[in-house]
Structure formats: structure tokens, C-alpha cells
C-alpha positions as CSV (number, residue, x, y, z in Angstrom):
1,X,-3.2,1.6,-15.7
2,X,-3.7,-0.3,-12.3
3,X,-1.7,0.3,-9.0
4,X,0.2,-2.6,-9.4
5,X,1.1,-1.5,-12.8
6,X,2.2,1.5,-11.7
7,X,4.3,-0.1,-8.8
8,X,6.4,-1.9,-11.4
9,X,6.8,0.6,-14.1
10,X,8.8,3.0,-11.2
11,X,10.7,-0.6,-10.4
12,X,11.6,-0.9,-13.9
13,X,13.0,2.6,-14.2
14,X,15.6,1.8,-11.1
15,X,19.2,1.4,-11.7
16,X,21.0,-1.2,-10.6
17,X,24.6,-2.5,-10.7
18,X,27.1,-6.1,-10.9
19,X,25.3,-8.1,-7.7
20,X,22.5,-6.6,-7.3
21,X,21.9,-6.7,-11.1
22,X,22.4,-10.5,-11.0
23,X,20.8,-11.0,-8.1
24,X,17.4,-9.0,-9.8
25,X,17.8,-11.0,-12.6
26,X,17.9,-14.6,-11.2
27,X,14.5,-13.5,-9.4
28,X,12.9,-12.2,-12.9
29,X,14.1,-15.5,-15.2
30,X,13.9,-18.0,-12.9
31,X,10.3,-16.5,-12.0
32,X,9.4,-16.0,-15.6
33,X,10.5,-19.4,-16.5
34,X,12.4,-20.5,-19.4
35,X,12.2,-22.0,-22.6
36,X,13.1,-23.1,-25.8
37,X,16.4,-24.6,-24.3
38,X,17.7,-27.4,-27.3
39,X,20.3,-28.4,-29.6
40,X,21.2,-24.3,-30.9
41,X,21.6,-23.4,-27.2
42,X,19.1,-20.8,-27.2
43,X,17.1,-19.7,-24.3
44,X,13.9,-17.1,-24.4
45,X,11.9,-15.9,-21.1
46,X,8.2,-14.8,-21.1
47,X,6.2,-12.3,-20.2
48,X,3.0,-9.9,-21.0
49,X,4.9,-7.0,-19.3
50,X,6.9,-4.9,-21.8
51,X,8.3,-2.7,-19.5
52,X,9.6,-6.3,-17.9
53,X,10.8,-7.2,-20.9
54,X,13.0,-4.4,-21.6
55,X,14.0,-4.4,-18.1
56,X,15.0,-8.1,-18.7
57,X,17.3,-7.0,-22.3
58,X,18.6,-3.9,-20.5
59,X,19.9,-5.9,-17.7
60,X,21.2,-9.1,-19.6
61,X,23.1,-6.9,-22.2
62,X,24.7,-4.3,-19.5
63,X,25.8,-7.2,-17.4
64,X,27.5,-9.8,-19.6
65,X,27.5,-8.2,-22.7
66,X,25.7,-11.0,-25.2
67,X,23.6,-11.2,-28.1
68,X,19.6,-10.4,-26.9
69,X,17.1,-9.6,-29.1
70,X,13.1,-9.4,-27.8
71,X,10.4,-11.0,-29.6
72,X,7.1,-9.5,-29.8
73,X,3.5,-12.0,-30.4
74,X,0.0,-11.1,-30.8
75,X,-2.2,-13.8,-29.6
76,X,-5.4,-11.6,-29.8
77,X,-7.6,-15.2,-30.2
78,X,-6.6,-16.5,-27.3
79,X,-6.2,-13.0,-25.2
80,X,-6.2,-9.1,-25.8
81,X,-2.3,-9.0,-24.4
82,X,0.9,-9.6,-26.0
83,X,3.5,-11.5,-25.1
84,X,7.0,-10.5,-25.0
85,X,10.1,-13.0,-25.3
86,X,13.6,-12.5,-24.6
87,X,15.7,-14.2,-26.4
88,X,18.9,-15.2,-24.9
89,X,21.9,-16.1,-28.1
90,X,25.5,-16.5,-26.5
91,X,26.6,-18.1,-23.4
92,X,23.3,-19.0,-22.0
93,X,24.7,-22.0,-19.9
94,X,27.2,-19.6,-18.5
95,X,24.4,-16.9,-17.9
96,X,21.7,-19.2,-16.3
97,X,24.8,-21.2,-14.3
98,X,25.7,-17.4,-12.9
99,X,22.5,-16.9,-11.8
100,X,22.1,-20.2,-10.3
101,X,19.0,-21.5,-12.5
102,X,18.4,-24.6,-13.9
103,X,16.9,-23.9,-17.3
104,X,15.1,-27.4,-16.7
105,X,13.1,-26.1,-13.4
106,X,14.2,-28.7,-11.3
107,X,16.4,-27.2,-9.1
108,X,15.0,-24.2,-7.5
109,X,17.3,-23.6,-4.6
110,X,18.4,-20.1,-4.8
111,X,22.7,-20.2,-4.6
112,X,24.0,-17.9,-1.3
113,X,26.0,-16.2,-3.6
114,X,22.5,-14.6,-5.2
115,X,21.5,-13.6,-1.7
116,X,24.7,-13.0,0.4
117,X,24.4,-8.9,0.8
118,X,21.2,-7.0,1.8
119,X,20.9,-5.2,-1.2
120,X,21.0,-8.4,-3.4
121,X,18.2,-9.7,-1.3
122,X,16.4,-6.5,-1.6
123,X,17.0,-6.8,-5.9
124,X,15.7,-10.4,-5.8
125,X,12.4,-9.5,-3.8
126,X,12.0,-7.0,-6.6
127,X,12.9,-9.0,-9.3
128,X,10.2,-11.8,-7.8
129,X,7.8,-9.1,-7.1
130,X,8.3,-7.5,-10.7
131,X,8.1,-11.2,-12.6
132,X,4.9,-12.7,-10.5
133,X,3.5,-10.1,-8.3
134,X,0.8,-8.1,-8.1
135,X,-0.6,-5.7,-4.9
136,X,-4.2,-3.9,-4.7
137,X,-5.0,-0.5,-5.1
138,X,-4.8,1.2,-1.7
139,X,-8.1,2.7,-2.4
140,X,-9.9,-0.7,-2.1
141,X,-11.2,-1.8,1.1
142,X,-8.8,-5.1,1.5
143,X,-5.1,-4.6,1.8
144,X,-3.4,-7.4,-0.4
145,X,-0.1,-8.1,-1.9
146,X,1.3,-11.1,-3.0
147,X,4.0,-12.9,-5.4
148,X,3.2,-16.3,-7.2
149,X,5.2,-19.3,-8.1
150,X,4.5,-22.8,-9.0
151,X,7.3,-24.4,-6.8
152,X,6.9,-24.5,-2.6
153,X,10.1,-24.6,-2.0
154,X,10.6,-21.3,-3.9
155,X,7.8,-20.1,-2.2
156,X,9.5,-20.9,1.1
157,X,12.8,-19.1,0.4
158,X,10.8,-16.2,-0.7
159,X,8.7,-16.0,2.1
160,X,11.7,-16.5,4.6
161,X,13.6,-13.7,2.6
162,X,10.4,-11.2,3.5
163,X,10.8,-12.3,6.8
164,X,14.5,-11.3,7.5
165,X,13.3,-7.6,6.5
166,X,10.6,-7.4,9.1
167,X,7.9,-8.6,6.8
168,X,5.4,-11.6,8.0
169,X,4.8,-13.0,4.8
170,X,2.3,-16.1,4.8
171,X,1.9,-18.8,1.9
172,X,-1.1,-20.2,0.5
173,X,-1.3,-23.4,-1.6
174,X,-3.8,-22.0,-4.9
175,X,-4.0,-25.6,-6.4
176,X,-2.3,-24.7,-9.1
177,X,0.9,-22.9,-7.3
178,X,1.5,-21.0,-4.3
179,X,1.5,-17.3,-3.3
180,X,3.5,-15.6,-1.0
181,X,1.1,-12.7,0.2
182,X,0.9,-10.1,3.0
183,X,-2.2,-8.2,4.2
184,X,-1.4,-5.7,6.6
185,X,-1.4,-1.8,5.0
186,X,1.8,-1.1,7.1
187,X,4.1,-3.9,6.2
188,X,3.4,-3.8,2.2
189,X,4.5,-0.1,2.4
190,X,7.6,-1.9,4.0
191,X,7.9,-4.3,1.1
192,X,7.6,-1.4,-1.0
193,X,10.4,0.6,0.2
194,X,12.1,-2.5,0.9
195,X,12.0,-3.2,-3.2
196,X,12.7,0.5,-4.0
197,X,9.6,1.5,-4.8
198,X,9.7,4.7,-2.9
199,X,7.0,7.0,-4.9
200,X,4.4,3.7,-5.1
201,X,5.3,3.6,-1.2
202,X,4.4,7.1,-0.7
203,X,0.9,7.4,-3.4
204,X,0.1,4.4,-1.1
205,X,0.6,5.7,2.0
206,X,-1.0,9.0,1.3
207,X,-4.4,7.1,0.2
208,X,-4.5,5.3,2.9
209,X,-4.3,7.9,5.5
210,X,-6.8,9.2,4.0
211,X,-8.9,6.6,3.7
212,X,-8.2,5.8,7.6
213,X,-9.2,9.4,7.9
214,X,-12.6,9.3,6.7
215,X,-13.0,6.0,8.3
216,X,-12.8,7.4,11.5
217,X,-14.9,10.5,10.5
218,X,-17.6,8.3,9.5
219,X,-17.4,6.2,12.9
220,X,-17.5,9.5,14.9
221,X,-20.4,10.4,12.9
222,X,-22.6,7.2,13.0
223,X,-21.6,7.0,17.1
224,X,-22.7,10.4,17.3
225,X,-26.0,9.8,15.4
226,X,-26.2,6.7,17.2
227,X,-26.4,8.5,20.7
228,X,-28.5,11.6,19.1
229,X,-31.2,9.0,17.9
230,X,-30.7,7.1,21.7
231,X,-31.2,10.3,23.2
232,X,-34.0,11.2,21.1
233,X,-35.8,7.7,22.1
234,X,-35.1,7.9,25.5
235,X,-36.3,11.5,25.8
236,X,-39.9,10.6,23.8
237,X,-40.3,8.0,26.4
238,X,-40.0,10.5,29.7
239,X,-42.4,13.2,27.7
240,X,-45.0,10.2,27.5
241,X,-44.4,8.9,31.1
242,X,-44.6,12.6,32.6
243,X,-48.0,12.9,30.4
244,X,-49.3,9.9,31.9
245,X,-48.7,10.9,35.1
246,X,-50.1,14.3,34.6
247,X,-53.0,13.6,33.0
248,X,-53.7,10.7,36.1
249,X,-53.3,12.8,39.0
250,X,-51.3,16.0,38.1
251,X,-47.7,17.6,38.2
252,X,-49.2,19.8,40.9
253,X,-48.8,16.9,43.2
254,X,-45.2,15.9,42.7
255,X,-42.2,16.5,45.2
256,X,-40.6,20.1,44.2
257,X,-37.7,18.5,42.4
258,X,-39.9,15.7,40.8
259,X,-42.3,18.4,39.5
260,X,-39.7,21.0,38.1
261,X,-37.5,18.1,36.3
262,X,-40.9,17.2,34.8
263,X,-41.9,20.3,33.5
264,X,-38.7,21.0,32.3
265,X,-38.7,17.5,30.0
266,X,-42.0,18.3,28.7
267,X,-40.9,22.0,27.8
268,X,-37.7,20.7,26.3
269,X,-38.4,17.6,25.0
270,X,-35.3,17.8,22.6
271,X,-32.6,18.2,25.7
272,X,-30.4,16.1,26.7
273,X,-30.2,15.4,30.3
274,X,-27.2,17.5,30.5
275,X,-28.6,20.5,29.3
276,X,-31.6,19.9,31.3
277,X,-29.7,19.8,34.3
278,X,-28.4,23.2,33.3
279,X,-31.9,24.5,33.3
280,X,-33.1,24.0,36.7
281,X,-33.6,27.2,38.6
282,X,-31.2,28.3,41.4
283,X,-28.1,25.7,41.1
284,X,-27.4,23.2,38.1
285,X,-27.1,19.7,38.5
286,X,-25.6,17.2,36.9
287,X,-26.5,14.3,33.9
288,X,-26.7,11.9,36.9
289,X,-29.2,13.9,39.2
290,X,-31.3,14.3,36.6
291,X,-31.6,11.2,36.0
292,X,-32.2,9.9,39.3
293,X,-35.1,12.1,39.1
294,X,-36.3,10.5,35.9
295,X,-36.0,7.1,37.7
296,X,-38.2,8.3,40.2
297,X,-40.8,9.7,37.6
298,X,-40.5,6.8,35.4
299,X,-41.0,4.6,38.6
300,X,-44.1,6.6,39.3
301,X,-45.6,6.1,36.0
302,X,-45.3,2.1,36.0
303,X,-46.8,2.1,39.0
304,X,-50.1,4.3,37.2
305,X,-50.3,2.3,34.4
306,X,-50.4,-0.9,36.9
307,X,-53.3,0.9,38.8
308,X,-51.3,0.6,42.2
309,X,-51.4,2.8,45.1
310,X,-48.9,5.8,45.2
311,X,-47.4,7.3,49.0
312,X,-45.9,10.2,47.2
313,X,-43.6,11.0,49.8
314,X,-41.8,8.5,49.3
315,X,-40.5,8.8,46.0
């Protein structure tokens, strides 16, 4: 089962009363779509989702009571799902006028009376969410979630409604329809709790910690490798400078300081220049004496390889 599978089947299990029942409702029809709508007055909504579909019966008969039966068909030639109808008997006008859906689709303006409390705001983002929406798996590398619908304006209202809870939800036209989405790891745990799904919110929060954990292991690591192989580099090229210059005219002949930093790189060719520093006889000194010093020598052995003159005391 996916993580977005998961995500709904806890939303599906919540309990929900009157308002907040309706106001989950309009969101999962009028995002489901109707059909069927004729002469017997019947009216059946669609989905591939059983656990939507009983959510849809269970909600319709505990809050006004009618006929509702739910239809199962197996369309294996055209896909390996099954699709689920609800079929919707008695007092359909009344139901879908309570809502505020027109069974036609041409109306899509959502009443204030569907969205006029928090919590029926918060059921209708579910409901939306539960009919049309779908999030990633926290353990993949791109953060997404996002609710499709075929109408902008509906996309609009949906978007706006994310917005009043803190949640900076963007629309994108898809040709065909329009998603709501949002990207950011942070605010679809928001939209999680927002919708109730507080154990999703939590699995998802957990993996990604820990996924932001080893990312940040791994960068320490590869900067630390990073500056182990730089050191390395930079350490190979002093060993062959200070060979070059002893094999031209000899450590012997080097300042005091010069020719003790120089022996110690050559007899520690793995050290950093901090530890070296702490190698030098009498009093320590630090990363940036050092490597004044290997200036100096590394100054010295241009000016070998170049065949120029050399005062010696001066460098």
C-alpha cells in the first residue's frame, strides 16, 4: 500500500458529526463528480477507492437517513482497479442542494454555509484531499502533495482555503485540470494535521528527520573527506618541493626554522599543518606559522626550478 494510501485510510476511519459531516461530504461528491442524474432522480458518485466509498455510504446514511446502496464494477480490460459507485435513491435534490452542488457541474462555488466554522473548513480540505489527492512518500527525495480538480475556480477556493490555515498552496494548470500542490516537508505535515491525519503526520515526520539526519551525516562526511583528500594534496606537493630543494643545494643550508619545518614535512608527510605545528621542538606554533614557513619553502623551490639566484637570508 502506498503512503498516500495510507494517509487516507486513517482519514477514512475519523469520525465526524452534523457540519462538519456535510461540509466533508460536499468536498468528496462534488470532487468525485456525479452522474447518472435523469428522469428516476437518481444520483451515483465514483471512485476506485473503497475505503472512499464506504466513507461516502457511511456519511450519506448517518446524516440524512436515505436509501444508499454501493455498486461494485470490474473493468479488468480497461484497468486492474475497480470502481466503486454510490448510489444515491431518495431526496437527492434536497441532498446535493444541502451541500451546495450542482449535480450538472456548472456551478462550482462552494456556499459559506459549507465553510463558515474552522472545523468545516478543515472537513472540506479532507474531504477534497481524500476524493482527488495524493502526497509522496516521505522517503523519496522530493516533497510533494497535491489535490486535483478540473475546474479553476475550484482550484482557487481550495487553494485560498489552505492559505487561511498557514499553508502556501500554489496551482498549476496540467492541461487537462489543475492541481493545487504544496512542496515544502514542513507545511504538508501542517496540512496533515490540519486534515486530521495525525499518525500519517507523525510516520512522516519521523522519516523525515531521519532522512535530514543522514543528510547531514553524509555532508559532514564528504566535507570531511573533501578537506582530508585537500590536505593530502597539499601535503604531497610540500614533500616534493622540500625534495627539490634538498636534493639542489641541501636542507643543511636553510634558516633554523625553514630547515626544522622541512624536515618535519618530509618525516610526517601525512600531518596536517596543525599537528605539525605541534611537533616543532621547544614551543608549538600555530596552523598559520607553519604555513608561513611553507610559503617561504615553496617560494624557494620556484625559484630552483626557474634556475634563479637564491640570497638565503632573506627568506
Amino acid at each position: 500500500m502506498s503512503y498516500a494510501a495510507d494517509v487516507k485510510k486513517e482519514l477514512t476511519g475519523l469520525i465526524v458529526h452534523d457540519g462538519n459531516a456535510k461540509a466533508e461530504l460536499s468536498a468528496l461528491i462534488r470532487m468525485n463528480g456525479v452522474s447518472t442524474l435523469g428522469h428516476n432522480q437518481t444520483v451515483t458518485v465514483q471512485t476506485e477507492n473503497a475505503a472512499i466509498a464506504r466513507r461516502i455510504y457511511t456519511l450519506l446514511k448517518e446524516t440524512y437517513h436515505i436509501d444508499v446502496e454501493v455498486l461494485v464494477s470490474d473493468h479488468v480490460h480497461l484497468s486492474q482497479h475497480k470502481s466503486y459507485g454510490v448510489l444515491m435513491k431518495d431526496a437527492v435534490d434536497d441532498v446535493l442542494d444541502d451541500l451546495g452542488i450542482d449535480p450538472f457541474g456548472l456551478n462550482v462555488i462552494i456556499p459559506t454555509r459549507i465553510l463558515n466554522q474552522v472545523d468545516k473548513r478543515r472537513s472540506f480540505l479532507r474531504g477534497a484531499f481524500l476524493a482527488a489527492g495524493s502526497v509522496n512518500s516521505p522517503e523519496k527525495s522530493n516533497y510533494h502533495l497535491e489535490i486535483y480538480t478540473t475546474h479553476e475556480e475550484l482550484a482557487d477556493q481550495i487553494a485560498q482555503l489552505m492559505r487561511e490555515f498557514n499553508l502556501p498552496a500554489k496551482i498549476a494548470d496540467r492541461g487537462s485540470g489543475f492541481i493545487i500542490y504544496l512542496k515544502r516537508a514542513e507545511k504538508i505535515v501542517d496540512f496533515m494535521s490540519t486534515i486530521g491525519a495525525t499518525q500519517s503526520m507523525l510516520h512522516f515526520e519521523d522519516i523525515r528527520i531521519m532522512r535530514d539526519m543522514r543528510n547531514s551525516v553524509n555532508r559532514l562526511v564528504n566535507a570531511e573527506t573533501a578537506n582530508m583528500q585537500k590536505t593530502a594534496v597539499a601535503a604531497n606537493r610540500q614533500v616534493m618541493q622540500i625534495e627539490l630543494i634538498r636534493d639542489k643545494i641541501g636542507l643543511t643550508v636553510l634558516p633554523d626554522k625553514l630547515r626544522e619545518i622541512a624536515e618535519l614535512r618530509l618525516a610526517h608527510p601525512d600531518e596536517s599543518l596543525s599537528e605539525l605545528g605541534e611537533l616543532v621542538q621547544g614551543k608549538p606554533i600555530s596552523k598559520s606559522g607553519v604555513n608561513h614557513r611553507m610559503r617561504k619553502l615553496t617560494q624557494l623551490a620556484q625559484a630552483l626550478e626557474q634556475g634563479l639566484s637564491i640570497d638565503l637570508t632573506k627568506i
